[in-house]
C-alpha positions in Angstrom: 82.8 62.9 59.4 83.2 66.7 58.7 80.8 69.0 57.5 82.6 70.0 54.7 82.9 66.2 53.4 79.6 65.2 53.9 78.4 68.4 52.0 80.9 67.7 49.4 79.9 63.7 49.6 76.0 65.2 49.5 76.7 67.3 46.3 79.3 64.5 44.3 75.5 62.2 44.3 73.4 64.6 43.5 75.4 65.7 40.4 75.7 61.5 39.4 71.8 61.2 39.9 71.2 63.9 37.5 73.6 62.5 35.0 72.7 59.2 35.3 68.3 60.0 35.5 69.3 62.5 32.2 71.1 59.3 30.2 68.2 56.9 31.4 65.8 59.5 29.8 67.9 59.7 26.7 68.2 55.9 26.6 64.2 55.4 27.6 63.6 58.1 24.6 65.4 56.4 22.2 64.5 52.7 22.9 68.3 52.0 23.6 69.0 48.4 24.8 71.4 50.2 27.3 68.8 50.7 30.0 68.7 47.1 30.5 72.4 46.3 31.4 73.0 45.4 34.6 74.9 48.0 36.2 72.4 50.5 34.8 70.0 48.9 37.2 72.3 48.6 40.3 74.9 52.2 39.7 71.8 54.7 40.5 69.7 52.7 43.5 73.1 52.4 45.1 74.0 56.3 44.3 70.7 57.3 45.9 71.3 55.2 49.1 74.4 56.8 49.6 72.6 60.8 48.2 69.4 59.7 50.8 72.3 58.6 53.6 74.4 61.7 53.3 71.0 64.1 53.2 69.9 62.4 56.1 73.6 62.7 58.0 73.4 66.7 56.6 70.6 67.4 58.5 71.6 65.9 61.8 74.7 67.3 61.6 73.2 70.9 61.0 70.0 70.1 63.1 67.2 71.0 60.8 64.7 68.4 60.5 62.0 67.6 58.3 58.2 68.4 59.8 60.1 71.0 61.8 62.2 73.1 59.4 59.8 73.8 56.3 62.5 74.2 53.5 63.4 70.8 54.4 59.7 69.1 54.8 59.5 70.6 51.4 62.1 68.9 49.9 61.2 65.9 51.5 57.9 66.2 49.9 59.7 67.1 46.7 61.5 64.0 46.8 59.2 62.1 47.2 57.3 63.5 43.8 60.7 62.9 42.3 61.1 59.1 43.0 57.2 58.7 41.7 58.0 60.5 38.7 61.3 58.9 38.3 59.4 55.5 38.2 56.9 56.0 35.9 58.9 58.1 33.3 61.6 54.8 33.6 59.2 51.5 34.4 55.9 52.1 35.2 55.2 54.8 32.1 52.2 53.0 29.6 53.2 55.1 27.0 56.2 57.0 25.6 54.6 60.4 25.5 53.7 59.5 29.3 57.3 58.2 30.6 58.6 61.6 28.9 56.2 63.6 30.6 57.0 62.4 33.5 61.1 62.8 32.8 60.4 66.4 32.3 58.2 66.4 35.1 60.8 65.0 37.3 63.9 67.2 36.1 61.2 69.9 36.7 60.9 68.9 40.5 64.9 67.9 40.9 65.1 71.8 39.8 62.8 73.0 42.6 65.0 70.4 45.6 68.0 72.1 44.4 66.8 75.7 44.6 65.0 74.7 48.1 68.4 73.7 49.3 69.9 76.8 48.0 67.5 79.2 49.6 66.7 77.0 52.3 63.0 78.4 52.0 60.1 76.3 50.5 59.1 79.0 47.7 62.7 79.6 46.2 61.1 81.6 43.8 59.3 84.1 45.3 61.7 85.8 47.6 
């Protein structure tokens, strides 16, 4: 697969991760029954396969490497932060205020991967 697809491939899921993790949010917000259909629980995990697939092909391909390349250890990391926050703000949240916390939290933290990746530096925002 070319570069340009897999890039292309990497940035189509990213985009549908952030729609769909910003309509869950709404949905969780507003107590709609919507986050319980079926596809709502199947359309994302199998998104972020193919995101986490591509990501992983991405960095082969371009041979940078997490633990060895420190923009992308700190989006690993970042991740990471991001599926933890993603879990409690949708499932594991006790409270409202706490699963919206953690939604903002989250889109806080998706912010920072996607201005690592831009900058390909670990502080995006200092430089």
């Amino acid at each position: 697969m070319s570069y340009l697809i897999l890039k292309n491939l990497h940035l189509a899921t990213i985009a549908v991760t952030l729609t769909l993790f910003l309509v869950r949010g709404v949905w969780m917000m507003t107590d709609s029954p919507r986050l319980q259909a079926r596809w709502v629980r199947i359309v994302p995990h199998a998104n972020d396969t193919l995101l986490l697939a591509s990501g992983i092909a991405l960095a082969v391909l371009i041979q940078q490497y997490p633990l060895v390349h420190g923009w992308l250890t700190a989006k690993v990391f970042a991740l990471i932060a991001y599926i933890v926050l993603g879990t409690l703000a949708l499932k594991r949240g006790k409270t409202k205020s706490r699963r919206i916390a953690a939604w903002i939290a989250a889109l806080l933290v998706f912010g920072y991967m996607l201005a690592v990746a831009r900058a390909h530096d670990p502080f995006p925002f200092l430089g």
